[in-house]
Backbone as ProteinMPNN parsed JSONL, in Angstrom:
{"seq_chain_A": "XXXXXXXXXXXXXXXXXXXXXXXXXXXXXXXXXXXXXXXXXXXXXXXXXXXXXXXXXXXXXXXXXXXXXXXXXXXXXXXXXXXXXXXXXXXXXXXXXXXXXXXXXXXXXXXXXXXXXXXXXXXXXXXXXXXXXXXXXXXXXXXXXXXXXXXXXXXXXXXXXXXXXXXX", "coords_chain_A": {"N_chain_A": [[-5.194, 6.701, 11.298], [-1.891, 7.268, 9.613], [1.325, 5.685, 10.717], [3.851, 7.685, 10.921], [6.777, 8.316, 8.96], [10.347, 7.83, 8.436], [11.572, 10.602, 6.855], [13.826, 10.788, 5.884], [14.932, 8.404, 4.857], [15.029, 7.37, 1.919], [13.863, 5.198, 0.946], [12.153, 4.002, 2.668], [10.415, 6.072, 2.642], [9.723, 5.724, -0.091], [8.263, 2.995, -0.128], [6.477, 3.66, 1.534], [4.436, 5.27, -0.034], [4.258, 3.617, -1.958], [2.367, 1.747, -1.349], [0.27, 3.421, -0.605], [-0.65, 3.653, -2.894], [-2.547, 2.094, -4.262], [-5.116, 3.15, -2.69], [-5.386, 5.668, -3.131], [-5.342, 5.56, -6.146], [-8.056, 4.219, -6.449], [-9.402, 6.041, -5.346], [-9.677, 7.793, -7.325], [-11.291, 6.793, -8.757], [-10.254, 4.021, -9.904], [-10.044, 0.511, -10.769], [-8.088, -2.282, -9.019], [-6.542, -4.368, -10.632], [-5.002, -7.969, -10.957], [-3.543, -9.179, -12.51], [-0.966, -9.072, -12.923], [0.417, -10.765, -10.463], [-1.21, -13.195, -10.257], [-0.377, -14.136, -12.889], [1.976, -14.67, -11.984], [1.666, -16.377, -9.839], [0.874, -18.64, -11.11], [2.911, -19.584, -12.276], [4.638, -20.286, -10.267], [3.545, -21.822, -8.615], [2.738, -24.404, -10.302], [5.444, -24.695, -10.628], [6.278, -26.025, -8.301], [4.583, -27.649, -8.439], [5.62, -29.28, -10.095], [8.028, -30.137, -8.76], [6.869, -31.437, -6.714], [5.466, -33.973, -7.789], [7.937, -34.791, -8.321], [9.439, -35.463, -6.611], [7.337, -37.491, -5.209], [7.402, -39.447, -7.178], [9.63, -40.342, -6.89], [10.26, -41.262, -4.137], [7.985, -43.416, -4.162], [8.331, -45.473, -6.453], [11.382, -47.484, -7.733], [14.752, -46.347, -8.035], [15.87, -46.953, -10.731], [13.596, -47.426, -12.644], [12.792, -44.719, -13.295], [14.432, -42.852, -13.917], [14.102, -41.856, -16.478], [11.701, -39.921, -16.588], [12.349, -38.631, -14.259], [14.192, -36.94, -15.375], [12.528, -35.447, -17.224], [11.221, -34.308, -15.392], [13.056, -32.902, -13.865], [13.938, -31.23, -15.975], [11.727, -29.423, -16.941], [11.224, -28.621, -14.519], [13.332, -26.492, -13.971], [13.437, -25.116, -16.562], [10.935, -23.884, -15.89], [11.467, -22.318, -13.621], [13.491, -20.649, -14.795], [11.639, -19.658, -16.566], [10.135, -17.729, -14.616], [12.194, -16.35, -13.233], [12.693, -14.491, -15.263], [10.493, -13.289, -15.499], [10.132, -11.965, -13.274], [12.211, -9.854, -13.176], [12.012, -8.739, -16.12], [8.814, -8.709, -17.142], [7.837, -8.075, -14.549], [8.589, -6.082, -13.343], [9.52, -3.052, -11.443], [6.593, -2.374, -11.616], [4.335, -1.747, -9.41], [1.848, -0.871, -9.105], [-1.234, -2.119, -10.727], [-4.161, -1.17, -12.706], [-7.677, -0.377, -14.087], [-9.952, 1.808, -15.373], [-13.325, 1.626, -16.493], [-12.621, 1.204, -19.881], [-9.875, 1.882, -20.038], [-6.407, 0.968, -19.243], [-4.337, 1.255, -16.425], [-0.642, 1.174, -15.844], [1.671, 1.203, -13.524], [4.725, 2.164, -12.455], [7.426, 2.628, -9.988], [10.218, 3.936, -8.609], [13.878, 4.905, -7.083], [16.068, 7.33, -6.314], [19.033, 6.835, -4.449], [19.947, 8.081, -1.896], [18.421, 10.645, -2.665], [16.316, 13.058, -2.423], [13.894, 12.131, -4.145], [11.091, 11.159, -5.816], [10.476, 8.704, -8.268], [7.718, 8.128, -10.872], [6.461, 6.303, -13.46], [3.935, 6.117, -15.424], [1.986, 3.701, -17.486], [-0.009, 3.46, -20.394], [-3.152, 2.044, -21.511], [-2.914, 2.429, -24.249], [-0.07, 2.228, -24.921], [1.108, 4.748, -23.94], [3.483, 6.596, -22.359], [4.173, 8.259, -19.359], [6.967, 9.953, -17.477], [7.176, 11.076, -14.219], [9.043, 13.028, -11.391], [8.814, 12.981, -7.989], [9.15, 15.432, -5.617], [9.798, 14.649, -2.547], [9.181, 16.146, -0.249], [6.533, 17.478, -1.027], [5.05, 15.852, -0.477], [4.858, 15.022, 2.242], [5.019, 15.975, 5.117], [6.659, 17.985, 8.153], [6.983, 16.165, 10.333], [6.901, 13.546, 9.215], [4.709, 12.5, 8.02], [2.754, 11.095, 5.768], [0.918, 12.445, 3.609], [-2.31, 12.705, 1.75], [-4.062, 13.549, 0.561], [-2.615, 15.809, -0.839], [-0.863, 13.987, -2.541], [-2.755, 12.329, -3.692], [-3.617, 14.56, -5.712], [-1.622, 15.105, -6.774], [-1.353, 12.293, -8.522], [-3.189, 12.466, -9.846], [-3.11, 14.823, -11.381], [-0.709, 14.0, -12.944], [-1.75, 11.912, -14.178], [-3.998, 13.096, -15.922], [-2.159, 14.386, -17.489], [-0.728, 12.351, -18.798], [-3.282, 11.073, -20.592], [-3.65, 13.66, -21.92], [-1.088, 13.341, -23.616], [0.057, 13.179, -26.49], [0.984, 10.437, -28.532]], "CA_chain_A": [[-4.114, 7.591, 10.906], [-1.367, 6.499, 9.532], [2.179, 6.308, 11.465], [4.896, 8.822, 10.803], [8.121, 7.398, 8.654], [11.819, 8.831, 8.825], [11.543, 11.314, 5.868], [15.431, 11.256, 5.486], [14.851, 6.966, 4.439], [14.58, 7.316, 0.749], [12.99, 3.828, 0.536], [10.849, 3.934, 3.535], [9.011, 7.194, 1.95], [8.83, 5.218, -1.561], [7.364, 1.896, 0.327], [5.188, 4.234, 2.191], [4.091, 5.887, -1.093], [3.652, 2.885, -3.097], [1.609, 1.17, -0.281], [-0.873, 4.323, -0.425], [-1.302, 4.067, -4.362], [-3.669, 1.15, -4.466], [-6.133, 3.633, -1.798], [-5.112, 6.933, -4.017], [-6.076, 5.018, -7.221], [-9.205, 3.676, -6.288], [-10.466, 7.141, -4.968], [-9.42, 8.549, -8.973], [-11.757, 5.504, -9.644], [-9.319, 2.985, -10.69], [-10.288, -0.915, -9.946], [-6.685, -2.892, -9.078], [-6.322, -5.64, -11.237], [-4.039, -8.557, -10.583], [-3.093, -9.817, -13.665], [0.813, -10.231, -13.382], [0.003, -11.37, -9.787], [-1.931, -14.276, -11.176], [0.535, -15.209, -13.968], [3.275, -14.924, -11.3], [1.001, -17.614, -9.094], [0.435, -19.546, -11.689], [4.071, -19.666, -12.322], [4.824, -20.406, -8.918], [2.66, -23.284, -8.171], [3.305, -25.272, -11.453], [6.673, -25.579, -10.333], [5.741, -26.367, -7.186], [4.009, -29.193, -7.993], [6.605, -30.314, -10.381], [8.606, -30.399, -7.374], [6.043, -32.181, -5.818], [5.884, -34.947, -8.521], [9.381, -35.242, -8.978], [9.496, -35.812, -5.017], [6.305, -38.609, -5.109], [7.78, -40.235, -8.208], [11.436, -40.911, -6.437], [9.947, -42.051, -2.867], [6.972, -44.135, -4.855], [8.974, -46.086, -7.518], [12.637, -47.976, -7.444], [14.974, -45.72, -9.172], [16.35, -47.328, -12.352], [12.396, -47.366, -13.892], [12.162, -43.531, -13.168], [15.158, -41.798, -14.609], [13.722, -40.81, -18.09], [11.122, -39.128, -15.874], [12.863, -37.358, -12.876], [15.219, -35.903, -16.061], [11.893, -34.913, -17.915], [10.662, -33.573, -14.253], [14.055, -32.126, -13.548], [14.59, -30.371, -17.259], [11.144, -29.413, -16.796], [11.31, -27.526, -13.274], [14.816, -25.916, -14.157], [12.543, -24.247, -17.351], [9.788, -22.871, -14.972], [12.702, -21.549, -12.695], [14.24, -19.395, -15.749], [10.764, -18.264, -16.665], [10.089, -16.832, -13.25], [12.994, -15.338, -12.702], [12.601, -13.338, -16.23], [8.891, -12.738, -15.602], [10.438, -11.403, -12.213], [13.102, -9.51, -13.677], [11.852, -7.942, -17.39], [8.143, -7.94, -17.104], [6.685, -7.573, -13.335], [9.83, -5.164, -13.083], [9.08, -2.288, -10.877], [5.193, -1.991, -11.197], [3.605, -1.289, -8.303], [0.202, -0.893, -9.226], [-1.665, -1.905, -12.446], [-6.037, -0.914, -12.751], [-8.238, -0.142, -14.988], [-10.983, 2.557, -15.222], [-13.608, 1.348, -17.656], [-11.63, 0.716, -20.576], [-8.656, 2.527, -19.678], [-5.826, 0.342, -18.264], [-3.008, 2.112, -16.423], [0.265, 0.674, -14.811], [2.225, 2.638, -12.829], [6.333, 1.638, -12.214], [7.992, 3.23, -9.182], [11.743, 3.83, -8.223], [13.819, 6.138, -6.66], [17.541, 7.165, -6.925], [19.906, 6.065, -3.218], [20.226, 9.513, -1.654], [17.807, 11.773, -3.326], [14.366, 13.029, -2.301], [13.092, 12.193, -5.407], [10.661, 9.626, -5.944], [10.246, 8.657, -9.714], [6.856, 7.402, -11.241], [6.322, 6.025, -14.865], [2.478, 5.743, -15.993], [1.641, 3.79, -19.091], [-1.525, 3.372, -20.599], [-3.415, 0.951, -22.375], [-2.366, 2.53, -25.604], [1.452, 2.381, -24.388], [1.615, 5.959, -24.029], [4.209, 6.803, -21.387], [4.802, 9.426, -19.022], [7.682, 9.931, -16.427], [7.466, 12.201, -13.817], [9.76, 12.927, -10.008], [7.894, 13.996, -7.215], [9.975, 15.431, -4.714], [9.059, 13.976, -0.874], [8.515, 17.065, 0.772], [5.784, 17.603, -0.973], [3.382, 15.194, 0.354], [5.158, 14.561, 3.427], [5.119, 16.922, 6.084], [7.743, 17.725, 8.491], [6.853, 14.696, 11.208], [6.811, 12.297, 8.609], [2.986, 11.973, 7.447], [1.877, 11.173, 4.278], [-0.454, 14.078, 2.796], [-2.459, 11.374, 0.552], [-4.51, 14.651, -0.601], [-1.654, 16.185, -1.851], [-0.436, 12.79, -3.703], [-3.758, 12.112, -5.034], [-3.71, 15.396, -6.649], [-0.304, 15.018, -8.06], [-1.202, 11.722, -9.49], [-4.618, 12.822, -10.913], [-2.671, 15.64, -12.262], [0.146, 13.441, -14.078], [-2.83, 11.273, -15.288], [-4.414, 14.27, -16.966], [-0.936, 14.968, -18.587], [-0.894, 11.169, -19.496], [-4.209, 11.181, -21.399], [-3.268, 14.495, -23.117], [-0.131, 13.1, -24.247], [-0.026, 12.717, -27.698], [1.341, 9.388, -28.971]], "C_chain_A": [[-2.855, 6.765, 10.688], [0.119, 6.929, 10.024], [3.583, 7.227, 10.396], [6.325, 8.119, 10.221], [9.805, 8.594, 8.321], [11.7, 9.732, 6.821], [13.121, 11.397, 5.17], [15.803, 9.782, 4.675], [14.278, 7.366, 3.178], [13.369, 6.134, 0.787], [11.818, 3.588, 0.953], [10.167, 4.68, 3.157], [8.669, 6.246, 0.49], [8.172, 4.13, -1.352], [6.328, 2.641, 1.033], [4.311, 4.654, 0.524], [3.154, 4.524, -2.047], [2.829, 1.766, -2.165], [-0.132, 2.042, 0.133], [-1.131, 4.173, -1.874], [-2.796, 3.55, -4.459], [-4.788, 2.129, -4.124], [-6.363, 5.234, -3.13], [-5.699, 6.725, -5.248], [-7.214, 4.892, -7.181], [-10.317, 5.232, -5.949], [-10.622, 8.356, -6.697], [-10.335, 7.785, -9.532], [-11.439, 4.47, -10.339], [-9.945, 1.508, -10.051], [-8.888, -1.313, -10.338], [-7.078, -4.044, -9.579], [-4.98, -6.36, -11.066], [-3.389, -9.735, -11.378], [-1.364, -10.683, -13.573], [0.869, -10.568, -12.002], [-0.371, -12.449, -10.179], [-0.84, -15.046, -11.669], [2.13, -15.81, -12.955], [2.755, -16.344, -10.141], [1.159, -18.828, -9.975], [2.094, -20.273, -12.227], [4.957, -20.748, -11.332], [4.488, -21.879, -8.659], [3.197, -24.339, -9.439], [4.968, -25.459, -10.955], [6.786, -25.957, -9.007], [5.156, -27.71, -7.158], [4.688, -30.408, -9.242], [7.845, -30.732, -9.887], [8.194, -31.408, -7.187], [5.986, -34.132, -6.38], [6.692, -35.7, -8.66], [9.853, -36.093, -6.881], [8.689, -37.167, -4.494], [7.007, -40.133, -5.891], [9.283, -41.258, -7.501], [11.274, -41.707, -5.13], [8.589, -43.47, -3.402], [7.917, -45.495, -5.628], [10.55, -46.598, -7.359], [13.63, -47.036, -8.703], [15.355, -45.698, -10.284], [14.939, -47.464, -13.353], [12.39, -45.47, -13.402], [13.231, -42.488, -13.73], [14.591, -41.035, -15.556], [12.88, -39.419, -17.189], [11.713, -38.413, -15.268], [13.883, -36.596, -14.205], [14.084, -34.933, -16.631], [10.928, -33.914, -16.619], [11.674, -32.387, -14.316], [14.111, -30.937, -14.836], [13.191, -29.191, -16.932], [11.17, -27.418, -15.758], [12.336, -26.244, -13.818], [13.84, -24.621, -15.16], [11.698, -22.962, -16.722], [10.473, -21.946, -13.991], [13.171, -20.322, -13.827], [12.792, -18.353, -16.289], [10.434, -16.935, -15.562], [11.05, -16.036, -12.832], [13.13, -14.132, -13.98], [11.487, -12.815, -16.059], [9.417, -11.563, -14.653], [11.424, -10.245, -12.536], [13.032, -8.706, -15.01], [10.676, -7.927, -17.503], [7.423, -7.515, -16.005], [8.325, -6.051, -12.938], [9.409, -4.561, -11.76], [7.667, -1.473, -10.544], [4.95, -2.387, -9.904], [2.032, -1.089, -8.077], [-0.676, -1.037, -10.678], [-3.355, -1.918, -11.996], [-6.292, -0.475, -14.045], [-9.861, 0.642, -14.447], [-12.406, 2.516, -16.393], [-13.064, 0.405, -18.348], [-10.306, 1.083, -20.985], [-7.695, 1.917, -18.856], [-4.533, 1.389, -17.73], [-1.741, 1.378, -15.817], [1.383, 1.973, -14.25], [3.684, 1.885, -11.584], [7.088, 3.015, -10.975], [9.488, 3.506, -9.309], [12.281, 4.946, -7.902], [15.372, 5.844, -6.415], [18.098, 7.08, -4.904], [20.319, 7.649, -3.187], [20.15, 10.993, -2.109], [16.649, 11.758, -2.839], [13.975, 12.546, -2.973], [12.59, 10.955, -6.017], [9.929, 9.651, -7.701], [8.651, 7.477, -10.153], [6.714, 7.329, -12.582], [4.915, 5.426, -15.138], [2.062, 5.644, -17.371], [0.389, 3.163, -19.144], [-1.722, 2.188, -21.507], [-2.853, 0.935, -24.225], [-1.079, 2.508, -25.75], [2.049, 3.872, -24.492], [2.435, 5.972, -22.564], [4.48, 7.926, -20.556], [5.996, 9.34, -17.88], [7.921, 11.011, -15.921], [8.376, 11.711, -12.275], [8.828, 13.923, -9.409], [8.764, 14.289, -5.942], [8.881, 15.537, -3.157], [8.263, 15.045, 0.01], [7.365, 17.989, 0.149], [4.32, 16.835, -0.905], [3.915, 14.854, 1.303], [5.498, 15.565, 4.109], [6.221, 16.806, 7.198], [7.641, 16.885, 9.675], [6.614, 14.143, 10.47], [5.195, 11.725, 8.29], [3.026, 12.226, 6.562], [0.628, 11.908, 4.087], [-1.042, 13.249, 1.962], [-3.435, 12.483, 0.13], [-3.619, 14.986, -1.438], [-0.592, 15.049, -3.13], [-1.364, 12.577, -3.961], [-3.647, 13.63, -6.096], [-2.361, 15.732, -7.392], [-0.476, 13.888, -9.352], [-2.212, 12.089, -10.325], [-3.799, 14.247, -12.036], [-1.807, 14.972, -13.763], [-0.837, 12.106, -14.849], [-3.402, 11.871, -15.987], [-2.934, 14.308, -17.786], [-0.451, 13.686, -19.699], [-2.162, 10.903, -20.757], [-4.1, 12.59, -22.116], [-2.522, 14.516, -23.979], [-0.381, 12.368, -25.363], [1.49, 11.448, -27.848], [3.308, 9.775, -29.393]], "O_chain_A": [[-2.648, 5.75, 11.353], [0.434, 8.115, 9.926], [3.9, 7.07, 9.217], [6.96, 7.405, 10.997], [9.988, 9.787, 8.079], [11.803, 9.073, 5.787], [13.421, 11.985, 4.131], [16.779, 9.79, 3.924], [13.098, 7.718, 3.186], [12.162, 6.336, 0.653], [10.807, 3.203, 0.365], [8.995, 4.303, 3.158], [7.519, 6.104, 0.074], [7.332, 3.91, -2.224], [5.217, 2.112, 1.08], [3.41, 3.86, 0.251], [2.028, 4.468, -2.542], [2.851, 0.673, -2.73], [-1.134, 1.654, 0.734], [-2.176, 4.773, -2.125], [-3.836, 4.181, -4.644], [-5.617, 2.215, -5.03], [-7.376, 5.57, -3.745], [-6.549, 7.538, -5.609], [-7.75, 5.571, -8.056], [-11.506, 5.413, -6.211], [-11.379, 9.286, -6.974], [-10.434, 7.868, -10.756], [-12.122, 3.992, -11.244], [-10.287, 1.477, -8.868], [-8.374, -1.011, -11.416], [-7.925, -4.731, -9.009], [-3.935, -5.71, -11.016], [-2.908, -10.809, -11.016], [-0.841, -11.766, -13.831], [2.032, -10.97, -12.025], [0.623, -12.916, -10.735], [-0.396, -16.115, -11.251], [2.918, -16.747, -13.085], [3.581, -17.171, -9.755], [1.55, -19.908, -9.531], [2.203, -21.468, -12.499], [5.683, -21.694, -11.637], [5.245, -22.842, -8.545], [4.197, -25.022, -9.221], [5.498, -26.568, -11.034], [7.951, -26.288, -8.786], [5.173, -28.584, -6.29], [4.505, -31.617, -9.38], [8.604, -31.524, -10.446], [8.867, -32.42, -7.386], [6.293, -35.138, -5.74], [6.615, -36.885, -8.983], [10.457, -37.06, -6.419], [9.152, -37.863, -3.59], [7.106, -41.291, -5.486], [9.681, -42.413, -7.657], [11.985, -42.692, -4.933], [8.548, -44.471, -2.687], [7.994, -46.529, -4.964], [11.087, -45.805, -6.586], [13.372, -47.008, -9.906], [15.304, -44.68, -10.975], [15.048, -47.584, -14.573], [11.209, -45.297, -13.101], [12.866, -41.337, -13.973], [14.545, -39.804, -15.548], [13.298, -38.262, -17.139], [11.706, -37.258, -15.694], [14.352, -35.516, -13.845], [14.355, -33.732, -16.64], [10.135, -33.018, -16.91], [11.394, -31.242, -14.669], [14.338, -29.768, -14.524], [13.566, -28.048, -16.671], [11.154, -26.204, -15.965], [11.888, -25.113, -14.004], [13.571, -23.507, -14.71], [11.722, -21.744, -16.899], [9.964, -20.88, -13.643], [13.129, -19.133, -13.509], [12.693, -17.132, -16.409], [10.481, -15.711, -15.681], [10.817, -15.069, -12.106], [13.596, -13.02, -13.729], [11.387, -11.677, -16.516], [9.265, -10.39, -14.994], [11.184, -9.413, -11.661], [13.972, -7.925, -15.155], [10.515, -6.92, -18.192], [6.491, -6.726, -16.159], [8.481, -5.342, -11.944], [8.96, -5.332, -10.911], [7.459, -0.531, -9.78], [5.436, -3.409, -9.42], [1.319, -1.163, -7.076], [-0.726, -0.16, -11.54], [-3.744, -2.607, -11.053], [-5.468, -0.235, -14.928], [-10.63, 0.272, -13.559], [-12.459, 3.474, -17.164], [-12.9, -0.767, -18.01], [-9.723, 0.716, -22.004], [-7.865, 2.144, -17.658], [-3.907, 2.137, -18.48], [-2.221, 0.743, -14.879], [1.666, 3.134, -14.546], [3.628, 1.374, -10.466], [7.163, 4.199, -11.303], [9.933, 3.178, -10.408], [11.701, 6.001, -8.158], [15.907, 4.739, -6.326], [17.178, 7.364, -4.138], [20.838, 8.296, -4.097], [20.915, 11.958, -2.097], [15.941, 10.755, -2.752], [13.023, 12.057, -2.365], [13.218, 10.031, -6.535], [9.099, 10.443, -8.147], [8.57, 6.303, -9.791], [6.843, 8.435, -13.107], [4.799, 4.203, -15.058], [1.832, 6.526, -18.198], [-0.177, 2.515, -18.264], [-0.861, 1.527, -22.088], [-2.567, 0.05, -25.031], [-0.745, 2.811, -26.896], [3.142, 4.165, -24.975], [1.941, 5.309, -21.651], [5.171, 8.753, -21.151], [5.82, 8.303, -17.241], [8.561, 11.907, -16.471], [8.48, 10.533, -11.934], [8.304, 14.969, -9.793], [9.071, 13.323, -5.243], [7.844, 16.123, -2.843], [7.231, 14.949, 0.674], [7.172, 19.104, 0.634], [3.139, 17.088, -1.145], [3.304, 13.821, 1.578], [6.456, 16.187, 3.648], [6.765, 15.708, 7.314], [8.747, 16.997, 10.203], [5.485, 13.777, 10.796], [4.793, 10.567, 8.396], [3.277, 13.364, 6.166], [-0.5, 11.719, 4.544], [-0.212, 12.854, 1.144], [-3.714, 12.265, -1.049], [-3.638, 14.634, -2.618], [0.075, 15.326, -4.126], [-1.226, 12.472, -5.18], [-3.609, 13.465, -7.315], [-2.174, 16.465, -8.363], [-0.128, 14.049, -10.522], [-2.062, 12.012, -11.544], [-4.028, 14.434, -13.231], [-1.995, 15.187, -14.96], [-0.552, 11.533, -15.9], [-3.525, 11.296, -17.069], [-3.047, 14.202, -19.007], [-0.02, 13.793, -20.847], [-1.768, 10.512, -21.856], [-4.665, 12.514, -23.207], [-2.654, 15.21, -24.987], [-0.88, 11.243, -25.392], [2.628, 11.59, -27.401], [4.02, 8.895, -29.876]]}, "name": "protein", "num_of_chains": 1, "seq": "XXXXXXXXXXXXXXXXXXXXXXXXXXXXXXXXXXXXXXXXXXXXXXXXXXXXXXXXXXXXXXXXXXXXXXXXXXXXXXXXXXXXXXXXXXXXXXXXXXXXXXXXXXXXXXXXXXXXXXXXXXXXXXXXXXXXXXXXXXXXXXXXXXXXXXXXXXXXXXXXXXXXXXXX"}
C-alpha cells in the first residue's frame, strides 16, 4: 500500500501521480521505453570522458605539446555542455513517461500550476496528435491522502480514447 501524501502539496500529489504512471500505463498495456533516457546517457558520459581525457592528457604530457589539444578537448566539452542543457531544457522538457503499445507510441508531459489542485497532462501520439487535459486531485485522491490508481487509470484510459479519436 502505498503511503498517504499531504493533498494540500501541489507538487507532492503531481510527483506522487507521475511516479504511479509508469504502473497505470503498463496495466493499459503500454511497454516504457527509454529512448530520451538513453540519448540523455549517452550525452552524459561522452562528456564525461572528455573530461576524463582532457584530465589524463594534462597529468600525462608536459604542457606546451598539449595545448592545441586541451583547447580541442576544452571547445569540445563546452559543446556537449550546451547540448545537454538544450536536450534538458526543449526536448526531455516535462515528459514523464514515453511507451509504446504495438505500434502506437505515446508520451505523456506533466505540470501543474503553484496553488491549484489541478494537475495538467499533455498526451501526444506517434502521429503528433495532441491532447491536453486537467485532472483535478480530489479526484483520485481521497481525503487521507491515497492515491485511487483505479480511478487514475480510468481517467487516463479515458483521455487516451479521446486521444485516438482526435482527429488530426
Amino acid at each position: 500500500m502505498s503511503k498517504p501524501v499531504n493533498v494540500y502539496s501541489i507538487s507532492e500529489v503531481s510527483q506522487t501521480i507521475n511516479e504511479s504512471l509508469p504502473d497505470v500505463m503498463k496495466r493499459l498495456g503500454y511497454e516504457e521505453t527509454f529512448e530520451l533516457v538513453d540519448q540523455k546517457l549517452l550525452i552524459g558520459y561522452s562528456t564525461a570522458i572528455v573530461a576524463a581525457i582532457s584530465f589524463i592528457i594534462d597529468k600525462k604530457f608536459v604542457h606546451d605539446n598539449i595545448v592545441k589539444y586541451q583547447q580541442i578537448l576544452v571547445g569540445t566539452y563546452f559543446v556537449l555542455s550546451v547540448i545537454f542543457w538544450f536536450f534538458k531544457k526543449y526536448v526531455e522538457k516535462t515528459i514523464v513517461y514515453s511507451g509504446k503499445n504495438g505500434t502506437e507510441i505515446i508520451k505523456l508531459k506533466t505540470e501543474y500550476e503553484e496553488n491549484k489542485p489541478i494537475y495538467n497532462m499533455t498526451l501526444i501520439d506517434n502521429k503528433k496528435k495532441t491532447l491536453t487535459s486537467s485532472l483535478e486531485i480530489n479526484k483520485v485522491f481521497n481525503s487521507e491522502g491515497y492515491l485511487q490508481t483505479d480511478l487514475l487509470l480510468e481517467w487516463v484510459k479515458q483521455q487516451l480514447t479521446t486521444l485516438s479519436n482526435k482527429k488530426k
